[in-house]
C-alpha positions in Angstrom: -43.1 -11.3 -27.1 -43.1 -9.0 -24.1 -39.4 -9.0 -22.6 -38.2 -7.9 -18.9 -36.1 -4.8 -18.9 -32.8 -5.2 -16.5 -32.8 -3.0 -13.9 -29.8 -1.0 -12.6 -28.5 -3.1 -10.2 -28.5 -5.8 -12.7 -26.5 -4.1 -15.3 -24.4 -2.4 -13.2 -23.0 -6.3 -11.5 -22.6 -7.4 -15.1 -19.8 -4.2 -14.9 -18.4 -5.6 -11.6 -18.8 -9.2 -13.7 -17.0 -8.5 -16.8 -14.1 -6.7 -14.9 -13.7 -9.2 -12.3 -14.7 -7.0 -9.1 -16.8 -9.8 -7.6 -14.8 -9.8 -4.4 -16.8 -7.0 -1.8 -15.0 -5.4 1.3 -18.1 -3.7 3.0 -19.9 -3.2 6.3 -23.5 -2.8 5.1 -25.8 0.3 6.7 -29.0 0.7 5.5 -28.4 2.6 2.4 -26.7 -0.6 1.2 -29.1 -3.3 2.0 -30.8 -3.2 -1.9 -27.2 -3.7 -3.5 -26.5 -6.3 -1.0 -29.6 -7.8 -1.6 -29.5 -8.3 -5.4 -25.9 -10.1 -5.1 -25.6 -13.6 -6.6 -23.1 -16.5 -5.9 -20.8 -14.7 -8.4 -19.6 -12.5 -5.7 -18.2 -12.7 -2.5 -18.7 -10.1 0.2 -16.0 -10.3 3.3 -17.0 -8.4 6.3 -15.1 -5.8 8.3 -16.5 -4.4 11.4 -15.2 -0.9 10.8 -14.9 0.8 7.3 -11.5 1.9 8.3 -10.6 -1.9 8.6 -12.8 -2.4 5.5 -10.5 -0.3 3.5 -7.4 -1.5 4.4 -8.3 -5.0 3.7 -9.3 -4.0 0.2 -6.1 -2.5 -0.1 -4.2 -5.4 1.4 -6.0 -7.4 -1.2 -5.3 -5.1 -4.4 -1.7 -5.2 -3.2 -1.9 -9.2 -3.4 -3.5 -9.3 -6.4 -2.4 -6.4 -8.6 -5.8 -5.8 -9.4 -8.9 -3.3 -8.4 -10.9 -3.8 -5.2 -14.2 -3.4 -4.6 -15.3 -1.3 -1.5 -18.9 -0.8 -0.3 -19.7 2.0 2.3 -22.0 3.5 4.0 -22.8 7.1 2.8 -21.0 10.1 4.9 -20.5 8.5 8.0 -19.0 5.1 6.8 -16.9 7.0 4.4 -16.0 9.5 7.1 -15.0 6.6 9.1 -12.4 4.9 6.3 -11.3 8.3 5.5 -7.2 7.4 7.7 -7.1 4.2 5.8 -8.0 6.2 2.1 -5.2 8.4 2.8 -2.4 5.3 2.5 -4.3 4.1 -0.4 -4.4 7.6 -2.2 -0.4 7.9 -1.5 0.2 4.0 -2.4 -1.6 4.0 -5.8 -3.7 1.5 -5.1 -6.7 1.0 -7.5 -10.0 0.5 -5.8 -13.7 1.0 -6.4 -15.5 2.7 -3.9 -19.0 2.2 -4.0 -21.1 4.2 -1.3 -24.2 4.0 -0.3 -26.7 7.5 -0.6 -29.9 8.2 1.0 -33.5 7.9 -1.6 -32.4 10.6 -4.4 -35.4 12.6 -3.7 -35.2 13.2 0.0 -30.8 14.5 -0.4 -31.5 18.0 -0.7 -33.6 17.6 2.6 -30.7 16.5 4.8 -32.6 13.4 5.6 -31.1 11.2 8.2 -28.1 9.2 6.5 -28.4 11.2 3.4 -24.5 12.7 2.2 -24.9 16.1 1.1 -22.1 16.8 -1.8 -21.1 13.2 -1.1 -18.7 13.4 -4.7 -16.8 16.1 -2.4 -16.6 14.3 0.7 -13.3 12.2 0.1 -11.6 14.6 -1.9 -8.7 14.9 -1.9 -7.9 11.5 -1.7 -9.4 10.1 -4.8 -8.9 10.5 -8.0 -12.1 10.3 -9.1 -15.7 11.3 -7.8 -18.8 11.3 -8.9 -22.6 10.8 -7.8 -24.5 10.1 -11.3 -26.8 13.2 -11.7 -30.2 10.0 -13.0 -30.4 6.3 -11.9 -29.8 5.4 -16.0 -26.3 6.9 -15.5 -25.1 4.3 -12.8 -24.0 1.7 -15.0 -21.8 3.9 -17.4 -20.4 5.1 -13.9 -19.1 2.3 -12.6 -17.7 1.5 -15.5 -16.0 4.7 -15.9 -14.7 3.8 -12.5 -13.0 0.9 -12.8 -11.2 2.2 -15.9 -10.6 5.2 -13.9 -9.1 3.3 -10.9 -6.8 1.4 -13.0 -5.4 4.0 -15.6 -1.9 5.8 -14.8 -2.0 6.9 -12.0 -3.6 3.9 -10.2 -5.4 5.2 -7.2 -9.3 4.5 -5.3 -12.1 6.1 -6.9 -15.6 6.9 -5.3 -19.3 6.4 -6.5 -22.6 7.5 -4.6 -25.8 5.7 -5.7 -28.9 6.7 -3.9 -30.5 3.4 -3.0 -33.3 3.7 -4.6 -31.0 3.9 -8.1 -30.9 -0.1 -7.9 -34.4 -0.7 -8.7 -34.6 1.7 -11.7 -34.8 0.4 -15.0 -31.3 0.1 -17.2 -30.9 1.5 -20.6 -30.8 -1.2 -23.1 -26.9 0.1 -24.4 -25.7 -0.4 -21.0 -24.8 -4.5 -22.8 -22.6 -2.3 -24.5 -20.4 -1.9 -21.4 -19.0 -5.2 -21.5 -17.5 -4.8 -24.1 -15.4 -1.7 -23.2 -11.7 -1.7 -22.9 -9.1 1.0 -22.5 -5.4 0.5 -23.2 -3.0 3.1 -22.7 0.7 2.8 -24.2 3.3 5.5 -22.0 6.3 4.0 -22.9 9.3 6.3 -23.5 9.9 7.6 -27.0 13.4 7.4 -28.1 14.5 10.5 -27.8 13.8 10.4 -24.0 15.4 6.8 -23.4 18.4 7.9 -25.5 18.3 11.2 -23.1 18.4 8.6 -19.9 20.8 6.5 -21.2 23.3 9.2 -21.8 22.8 10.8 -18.4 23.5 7.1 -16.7 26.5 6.6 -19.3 28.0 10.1 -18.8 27.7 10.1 -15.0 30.9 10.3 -12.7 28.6 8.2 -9.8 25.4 7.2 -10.4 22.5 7.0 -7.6 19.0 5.2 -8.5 16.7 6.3 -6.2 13.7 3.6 -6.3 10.0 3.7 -5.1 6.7 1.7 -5.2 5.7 2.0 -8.7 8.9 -0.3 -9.2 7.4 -2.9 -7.0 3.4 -2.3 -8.2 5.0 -2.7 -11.9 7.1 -6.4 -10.9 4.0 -7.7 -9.5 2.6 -7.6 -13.0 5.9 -8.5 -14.6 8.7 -10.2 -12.5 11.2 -9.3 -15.2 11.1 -5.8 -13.8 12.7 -6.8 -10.6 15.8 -8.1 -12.8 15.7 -4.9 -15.2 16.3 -3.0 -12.5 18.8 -5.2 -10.9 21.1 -5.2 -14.1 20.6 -1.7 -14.7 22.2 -1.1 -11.1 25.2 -3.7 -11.6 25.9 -2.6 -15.5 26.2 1.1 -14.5 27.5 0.2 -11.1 25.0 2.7 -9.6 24.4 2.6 -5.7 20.4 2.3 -5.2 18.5 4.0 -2.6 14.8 3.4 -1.8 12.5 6.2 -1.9 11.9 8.0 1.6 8.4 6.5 3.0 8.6 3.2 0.9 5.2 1.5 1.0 6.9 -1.8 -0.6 9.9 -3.2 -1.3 11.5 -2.3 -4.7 14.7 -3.6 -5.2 16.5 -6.8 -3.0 17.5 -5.5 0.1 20.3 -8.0 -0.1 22.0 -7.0 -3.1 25.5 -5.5 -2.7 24.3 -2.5 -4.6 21.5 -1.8 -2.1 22.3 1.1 0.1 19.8 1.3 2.3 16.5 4.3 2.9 16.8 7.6 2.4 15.8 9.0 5.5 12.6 11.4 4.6 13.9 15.1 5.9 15.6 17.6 3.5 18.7 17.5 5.4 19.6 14.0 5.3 18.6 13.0 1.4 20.6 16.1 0.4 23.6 14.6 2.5 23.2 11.1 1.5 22.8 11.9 -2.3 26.0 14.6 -2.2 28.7 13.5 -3.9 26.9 11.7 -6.6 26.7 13.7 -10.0 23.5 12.4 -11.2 20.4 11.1 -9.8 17.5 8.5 -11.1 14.7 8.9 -9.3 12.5 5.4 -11.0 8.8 4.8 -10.2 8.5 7.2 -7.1 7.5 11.1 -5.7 10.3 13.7 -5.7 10.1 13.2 -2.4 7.9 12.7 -0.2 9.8 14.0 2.8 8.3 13.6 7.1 11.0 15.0 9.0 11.0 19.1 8.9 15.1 19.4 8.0 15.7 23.0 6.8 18.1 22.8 3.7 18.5 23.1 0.2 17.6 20.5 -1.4 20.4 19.4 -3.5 24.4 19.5 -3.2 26.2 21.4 -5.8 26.5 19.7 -9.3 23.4 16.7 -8.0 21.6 16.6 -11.2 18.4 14.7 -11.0 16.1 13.1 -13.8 12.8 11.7 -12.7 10.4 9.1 -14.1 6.6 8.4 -12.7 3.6 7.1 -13.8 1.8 9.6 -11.8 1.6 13.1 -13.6 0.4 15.2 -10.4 3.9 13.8 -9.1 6.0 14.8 -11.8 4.3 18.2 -11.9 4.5 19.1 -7.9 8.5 18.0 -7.5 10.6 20.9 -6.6 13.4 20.0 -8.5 14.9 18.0 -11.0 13.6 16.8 -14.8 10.4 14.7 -14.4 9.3 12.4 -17.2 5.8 10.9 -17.4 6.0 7.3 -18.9 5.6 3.8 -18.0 8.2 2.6 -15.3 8.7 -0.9 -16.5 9.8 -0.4 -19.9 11.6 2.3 -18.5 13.7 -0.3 -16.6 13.9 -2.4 -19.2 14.9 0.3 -22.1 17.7 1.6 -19.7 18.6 -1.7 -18.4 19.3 -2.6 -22.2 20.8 0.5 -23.4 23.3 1.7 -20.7 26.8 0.7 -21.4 28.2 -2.1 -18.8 31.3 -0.3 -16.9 32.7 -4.2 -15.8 32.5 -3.1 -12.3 30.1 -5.4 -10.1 30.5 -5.3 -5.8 29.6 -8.6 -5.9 27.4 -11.7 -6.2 23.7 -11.1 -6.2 21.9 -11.9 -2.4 25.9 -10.9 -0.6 25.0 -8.1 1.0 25.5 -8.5 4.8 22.6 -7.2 7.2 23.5 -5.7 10.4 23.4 -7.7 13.6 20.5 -7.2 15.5 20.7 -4.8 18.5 20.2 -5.9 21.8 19.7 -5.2 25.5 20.2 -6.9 28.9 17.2 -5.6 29.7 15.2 -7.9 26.9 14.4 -8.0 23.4 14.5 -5.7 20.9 12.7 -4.7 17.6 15.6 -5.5 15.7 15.9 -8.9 17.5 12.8 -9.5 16.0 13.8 -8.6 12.3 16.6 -10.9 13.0 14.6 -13.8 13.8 12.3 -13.4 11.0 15.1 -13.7 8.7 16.4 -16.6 9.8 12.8 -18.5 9.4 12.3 -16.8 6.1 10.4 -19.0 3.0 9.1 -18.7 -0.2 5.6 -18.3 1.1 6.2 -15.2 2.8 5.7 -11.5 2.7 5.8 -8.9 5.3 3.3 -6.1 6.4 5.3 -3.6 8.7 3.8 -1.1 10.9 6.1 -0.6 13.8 7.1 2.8 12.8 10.0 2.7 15.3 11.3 0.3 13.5 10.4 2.1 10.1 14.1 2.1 8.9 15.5 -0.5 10.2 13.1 -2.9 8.3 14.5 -2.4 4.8 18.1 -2.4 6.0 17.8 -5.6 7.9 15.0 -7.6 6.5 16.1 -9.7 3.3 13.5 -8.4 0.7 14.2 -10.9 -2.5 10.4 -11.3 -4.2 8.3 -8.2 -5.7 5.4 -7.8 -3.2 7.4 -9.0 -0.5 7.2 -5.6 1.7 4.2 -3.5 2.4 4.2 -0.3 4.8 1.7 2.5 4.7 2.0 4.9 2.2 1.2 8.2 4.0 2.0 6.9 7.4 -2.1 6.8 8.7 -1.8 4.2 11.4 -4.6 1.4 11.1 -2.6 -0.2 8.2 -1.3 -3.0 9.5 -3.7 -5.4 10.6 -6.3 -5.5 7.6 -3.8 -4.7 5.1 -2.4 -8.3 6.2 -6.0 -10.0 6.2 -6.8 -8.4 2.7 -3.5 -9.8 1.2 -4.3 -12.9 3.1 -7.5 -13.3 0.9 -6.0 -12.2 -2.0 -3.5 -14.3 -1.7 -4.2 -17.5 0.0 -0.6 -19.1 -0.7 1.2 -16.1 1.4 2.1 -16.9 4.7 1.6 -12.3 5.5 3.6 -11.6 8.4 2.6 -8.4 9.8 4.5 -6.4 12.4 2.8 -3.9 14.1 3.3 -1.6 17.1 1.0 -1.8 20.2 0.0 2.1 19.5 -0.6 1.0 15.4 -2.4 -1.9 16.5 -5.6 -0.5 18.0 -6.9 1.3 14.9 -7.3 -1.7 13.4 -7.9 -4.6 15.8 -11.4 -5.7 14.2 -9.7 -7.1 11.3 -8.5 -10.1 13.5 -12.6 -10.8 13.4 -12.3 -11.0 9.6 -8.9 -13.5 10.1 -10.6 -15.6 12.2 -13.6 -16.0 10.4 -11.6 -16.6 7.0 -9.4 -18.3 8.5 -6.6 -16.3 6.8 -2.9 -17.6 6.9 -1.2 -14.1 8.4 1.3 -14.1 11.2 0.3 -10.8 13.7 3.4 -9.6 15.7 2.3 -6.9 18.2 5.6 -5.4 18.8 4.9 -4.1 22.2 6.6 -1.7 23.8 3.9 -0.3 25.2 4.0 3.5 24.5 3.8 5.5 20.9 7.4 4.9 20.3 7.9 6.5 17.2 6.4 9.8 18.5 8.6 10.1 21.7 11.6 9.4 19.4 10.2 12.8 17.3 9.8 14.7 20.5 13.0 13.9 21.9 14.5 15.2 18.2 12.2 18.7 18.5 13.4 19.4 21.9 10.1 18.7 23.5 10.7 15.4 25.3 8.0 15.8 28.3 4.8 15.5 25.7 1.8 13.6 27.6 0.1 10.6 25.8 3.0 8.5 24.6 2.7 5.9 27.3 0.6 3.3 26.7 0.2 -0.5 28.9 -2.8 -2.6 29.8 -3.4 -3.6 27.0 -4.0 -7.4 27.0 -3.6 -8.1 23.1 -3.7 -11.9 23.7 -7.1 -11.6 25.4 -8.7 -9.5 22.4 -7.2 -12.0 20.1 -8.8 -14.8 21.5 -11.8 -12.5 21.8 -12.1 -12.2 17.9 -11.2 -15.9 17.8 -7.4 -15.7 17.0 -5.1 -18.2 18.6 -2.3 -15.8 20.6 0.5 -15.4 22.9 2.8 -13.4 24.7 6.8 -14.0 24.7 9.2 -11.4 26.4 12.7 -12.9 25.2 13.8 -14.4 22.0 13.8 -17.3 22.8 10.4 -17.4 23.5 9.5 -15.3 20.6 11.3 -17.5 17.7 9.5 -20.5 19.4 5.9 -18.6 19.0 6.8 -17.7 15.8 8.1 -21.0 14.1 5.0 -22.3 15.8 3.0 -19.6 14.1 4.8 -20.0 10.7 2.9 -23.7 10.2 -0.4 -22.9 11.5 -3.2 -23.4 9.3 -4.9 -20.1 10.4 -4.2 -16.7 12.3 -1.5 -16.1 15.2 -1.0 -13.5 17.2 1.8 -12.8 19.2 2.4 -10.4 21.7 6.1 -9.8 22.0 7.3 -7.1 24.2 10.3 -5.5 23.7 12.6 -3.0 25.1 13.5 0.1 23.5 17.0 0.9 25.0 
């Protein structure tokens, strides 16, 4: 009896099957339309009008979900196009299949339109893994090696090319064997290196634990981390620190041993971390500084021990002794091992936040952090990108829930607004509030299209203070305060919102904004408010 052979496509969405990646974030080109084409009801493709918006969604999704997305693009330009939104995924670890679209094999070499020359070398290097397979029979194993690629230590996006023609190309009959794959990985910390931690913590005069995203990423997956890390800060009495440029929220920002963000220049985490005798740095890059602050990096007798789950970061820092294992038995080996010292600084959740700055002249970015706290639920989780208010978030916003706090991992503006969508989706039981400055806001509009049309349960707060705020606080600290192309206005965000089919506002005081915004809190779909603030 005569049997059909499967064709590429076909085995290569029993991959995407098997591993769950039936969720699509794309904007299709015509490299793309015989993969589109051969989708079933098993998967569901969401739309984004730009692949910059398409990315971030996926990220804001993976985030969610704590598990890969799946991204299709179209060949050099598309890709060119989501390259700002690949670099906060790169820097944030978040896993994600990239699947781009190529030009018929045979007709690359002739620089046809739409064809990516070198496409594996086109995103590097900001993912961890390229490839374009060398036949059509190869595309299967590919993807596979992808998504076990993508979500292996250290998590991060990954990128396949598959000329369009690949799809229609007959499958080798082992590719069933694919299914079956698994790879497990066991980095947990030997015990000679949690006895070495343990010591250090025991034997230090004042203990700092300096905390990143891989914390947060890690209690996603297993809430008991949160609470590992918590103990381990009470038992050794140990003030904790978040990781300059924290792209989530890893410890509770209320906790009376929570001391706030290190500030990412040399000069101020060396002054903020003198005086204590030994540093933890748990589950984040040694450090990923912004600010150019000449300085050594350390104070006299700072001694600093590192874990990651990333080796490239362990192997780049410039200081202290990095250890490459698995942050949340990490936490919990050292949470269980260090000796209690019968100090605490009080109850868990007594930490006070600082009262909101304010003006006579209107409302302020902090007025707004205060108001979100005080209509705070168990529903909701915040997507920041109002860099001006970058530091202020974590020291004033009451972070209490792994994946409660999400900010752009390498700072590429465009973040906000699909991240937000993409954890909408993934998430449909968040209520995402996302903050995001008028500047930040425009690199990512068309993702309120993608709101509307899912009708996605995220809050959008335009902090509008209509200039790039951030920068002329940078150009006032570099002496160059007369920079053109800060100053922005005219911008009529409520309009474009209603444009894309978003219900929006505008409010100028607090009153009016904490009105909008308890309004916006029990809506059944997307809000956007416009709420202008001062900055002095």
């Amino acid at each position: 009896m005569a049997t059909t052979q499967s064709t590429v496509l076909e085995a290569a969405l029993n991959v995407f099957r098997a591993h769950g990646l039936t969720t699509i974030f794309g904007n299709p080109g015509s490299n793309e339309l015989t993969f589109l084409a051969g989708l079933d009801g098993d998967f569901d493709f969401i739309l984004g009008l730009h692949e910059q918006v398409v990315v971030g969604m996926a990220e804001g999704y993976a985030r969610a979900t704590g598990k890969p997305a799946l991204v299709n693009l179209h060949a050099a330009s598309g890709s060119g196009n989501a390259m700002g939104a690949l670099t906060n995924a790169h820097y944030g670890h978040i896993p994600m299949v990239i699947l781009a679209g190529q030009q018929v094999r045979r007709t690359v070499g002739q620089e046809t339109m739409l064809a990516s020359t070198d496409a594996s070398l086109l995103p590097a290097p900001l993912v961890k893994y390229s490839h374009e397979p060398l036949d059509a029979a190869d595309v299967p194993r590919t993807v596979a090696q992808a998504f076990f690629e993508t979500t292996t230590h250290p998590k991060g996006p990954v990128y396949v090319s598959v000329p369009l023609d690949d799809w229609a190309q007959p499958a080798l009959e082992d590719d069933a064997l694919l299914m079956a794959r698994s790879v497990s990985t066991a980095g947990a910390l030997t015990a000679e290196l949690s006895a070495e931690l343990v010591s250090a913590a025991d034997s230090a005069k004042r203990l700092a634990i300096v905390v990143g995203p891989q914390v947060d990423a890690a209690a996603i997956q297993d809430p008991e981390v949160f609470g590992a890390v918590v103990s381990l800060a009470e038992k050794a009495d140990a003030s904790v620190f978040v990781a300059p440029s924290p792209s989530r929220g890893p410890f509770p920002t209320t906790h009376p041993n929570f001391e706030g963000v290190l500030v990412p220049g040399i000069q101020s985490v060396r002054d903020r971390l003198a005086g204590y005798d030994v540093v933890l740095v748990l589950g984040a890059a040694v450090f990923r500084y912004h600010r150019w602050e000449p300085s050594n990096y350390l104070a006299p007798g700072t001694t600093v021990l590192h874990v990651t789950q990333d080796p490239r970061e362990a192997t780049r820092a410039p200081f202290g002794r990095s250890i490459v294992a698995d942050v949340a038995s990490t936490a919990k080996a050292l949470a269980e091992g260090v000796r209690d010292r019968g100090r605490r600084r009080g109850a868990a959740g007594s930490r006070k936040l600082p009262a909101a700055r304010t003006s006579s002249e209107g409302m302020t970015g902090t007025e707004i952090l205060e108001v979100l706290n005080a209509n705070v639920n168990d529903t909701v989780a915040y997507v920041n990108e109002t860099t001006t208010l970058d530091l202020d978030y974590l020291e004033r916003i009451a972070i209490e829930r792994p994946g409660m706090y999400s900010f752009p991992a390498s700072g590429g503006l465009g973040f906000g607004l699909p991240v937000a969508v993409g954890m909408s989706i993934g998430d449909p039981d968040k209520t995402v509030v996302a903050t995001v400055g008028d500047g930040s806001a425009n690199y990512g509009i068309t993702a309120l299209y993608t709101a509307a049309q899912r009708n996605t349960r995220t809050v959008f707060i335009i902090v509008n203070n209509e200039a790039y705020g951030a920068l002329a606080g940078f150009a006032q600290r570099m002496g160059v305060p007369d920079v053109p192309g800060l100053k922005l206005g005219g911008i009529d965000f409520v309009a474009i919102a209603e444009g894309y089919g978003v219900t929006a506002e505008r409010t100028t005081t607090r009153e009016e904004f904490e009105k909008a915004y308890q309004k916006a809190l029990v809506s059944t779909g997307p809000v956007l408010i416009d709420a202008r603030v001062v900055t002095h």
